[in-house]
C-alpha positions in Angstrom: 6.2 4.4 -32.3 7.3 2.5 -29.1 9.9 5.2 -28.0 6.6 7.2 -28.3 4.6 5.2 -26.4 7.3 4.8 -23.7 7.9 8.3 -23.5 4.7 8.8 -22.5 4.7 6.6 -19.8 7.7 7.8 -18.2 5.9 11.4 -18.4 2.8 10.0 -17.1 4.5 8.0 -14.1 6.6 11.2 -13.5 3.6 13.2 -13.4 2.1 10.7 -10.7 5.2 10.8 -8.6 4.8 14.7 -8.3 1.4 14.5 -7.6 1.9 12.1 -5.1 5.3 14.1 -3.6 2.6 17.4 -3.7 0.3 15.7 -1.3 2.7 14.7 1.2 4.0 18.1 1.4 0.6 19.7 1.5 -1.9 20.6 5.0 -4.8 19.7 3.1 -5.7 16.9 5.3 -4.1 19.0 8.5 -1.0 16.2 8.1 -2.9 13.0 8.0 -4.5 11.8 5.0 -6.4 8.1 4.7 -3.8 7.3 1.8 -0.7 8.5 -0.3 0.6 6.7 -3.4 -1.6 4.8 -6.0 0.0 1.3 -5.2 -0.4 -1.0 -4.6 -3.8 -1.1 -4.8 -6.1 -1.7 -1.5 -9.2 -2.5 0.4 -9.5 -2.1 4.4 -12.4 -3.7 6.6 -13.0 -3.5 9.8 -13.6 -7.0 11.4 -14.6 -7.7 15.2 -13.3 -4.3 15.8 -10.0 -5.1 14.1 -8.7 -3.9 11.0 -7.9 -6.1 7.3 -5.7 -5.0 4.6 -5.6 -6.5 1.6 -2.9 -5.4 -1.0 -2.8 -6.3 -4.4 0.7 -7.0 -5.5 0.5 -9.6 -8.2 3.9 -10.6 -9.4 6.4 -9.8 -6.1 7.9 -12.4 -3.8 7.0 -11.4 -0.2 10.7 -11.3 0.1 10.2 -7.8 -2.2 8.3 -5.7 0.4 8.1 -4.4 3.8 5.5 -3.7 6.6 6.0 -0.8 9.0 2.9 0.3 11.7 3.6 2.8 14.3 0.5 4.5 16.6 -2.7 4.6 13.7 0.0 4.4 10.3 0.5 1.3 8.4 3.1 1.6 6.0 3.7 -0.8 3.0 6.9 -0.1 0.9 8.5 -2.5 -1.9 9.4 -3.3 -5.6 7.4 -5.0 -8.1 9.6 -6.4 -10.9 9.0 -7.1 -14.5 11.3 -9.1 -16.4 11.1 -10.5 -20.4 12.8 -13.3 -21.7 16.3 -12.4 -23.2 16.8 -11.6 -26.5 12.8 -11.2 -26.8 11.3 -8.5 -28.4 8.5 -6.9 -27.1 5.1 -6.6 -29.0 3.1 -5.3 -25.7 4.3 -4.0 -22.4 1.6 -3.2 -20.2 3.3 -5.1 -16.9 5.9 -2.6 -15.3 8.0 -2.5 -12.9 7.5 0.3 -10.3 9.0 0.7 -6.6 6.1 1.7 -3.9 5.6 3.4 -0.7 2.4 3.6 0.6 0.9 4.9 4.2 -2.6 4.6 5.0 -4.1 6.6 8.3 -6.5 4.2 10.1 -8.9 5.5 12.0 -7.5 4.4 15.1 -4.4 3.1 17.0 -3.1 -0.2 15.9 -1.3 -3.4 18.0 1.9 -3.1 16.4 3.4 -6.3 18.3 0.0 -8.2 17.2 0.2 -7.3 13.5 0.2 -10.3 11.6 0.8 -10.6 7.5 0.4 -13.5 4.5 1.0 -13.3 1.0 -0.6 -15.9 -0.9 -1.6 -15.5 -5.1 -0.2 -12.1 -5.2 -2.5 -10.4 -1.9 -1.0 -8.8 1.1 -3.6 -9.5 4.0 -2.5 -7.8 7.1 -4.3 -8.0 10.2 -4.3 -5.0 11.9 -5.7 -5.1 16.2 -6.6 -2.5 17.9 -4.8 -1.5 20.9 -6.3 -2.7 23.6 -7.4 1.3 25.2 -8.8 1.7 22.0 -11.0 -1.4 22.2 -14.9 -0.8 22.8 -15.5 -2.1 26.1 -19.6 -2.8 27.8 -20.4 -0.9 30.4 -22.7 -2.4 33.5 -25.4 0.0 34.4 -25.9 0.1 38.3 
């Protein structure tokens, strides 16, 4: 019954790696999209005209992933392991291991010397600043 069950997971997360490989390769969203990949999971706000990521990634070590921003692209790639005890037998395996890559389209250039990042309880917040030309600026009316 678990050789079932785990059979149908590696189908499952096979069928999610071609979808996900279908996407990139597709013009649907004329080359940009605002996501690829399912993981990790995240939320983006815009804050004093900035931008916050926050990445769920329970169980890594900062150490497991990277962070990569170039023009309006943040990219978060990494490996989030799953170990059991030796010589333990499993009664439930719902943790998993899985490797990710993950690009999100912002909706506008991005600071990419001014980035900052912290991990803390198993988020990712990234602080994202707009490039200064893309900054709203007041305008004096003579």
């Amino acid at each position: 019954m678990l050789d079932d069950f785990a059979e149908t997971m590696r189908a499952l997360a096979a069928l999610q790696s071609r979808v996900t490989e279908a996407s990139r390769r597709s013009d649907w969203f004329g080359g940009r999209t605002a996501s690829r990949g399912a993981n990790p999971p995240i939320n983006i706000f815009e804050k004093d005209h900035d931008i916050v990521v926050l990445a769920e990634i329970p169980g890594a070590d900062k150490s497991d992933f990277e962070i990569y921003v170039e023009r309006d692209v943040l990219r978060i790639t990494g490996r989030r392991a799953t170990e059991r005890p030796a010589g333990a037998s499993a009664h439930r395996l719902e943790r998993r291991s899985f490797d990710f890559d993950r690009s999100i389209t912002l909706p506008f250039a991005i600071d990419a010397n001014s980035v900052t990042a912290e991990y803390h309880d198993g988020i990712l917040a990234i602080l994202c600043p707009r490039e200064k030309a893309h900054r709203p600026r007041a305008v004096a009316v003579s």
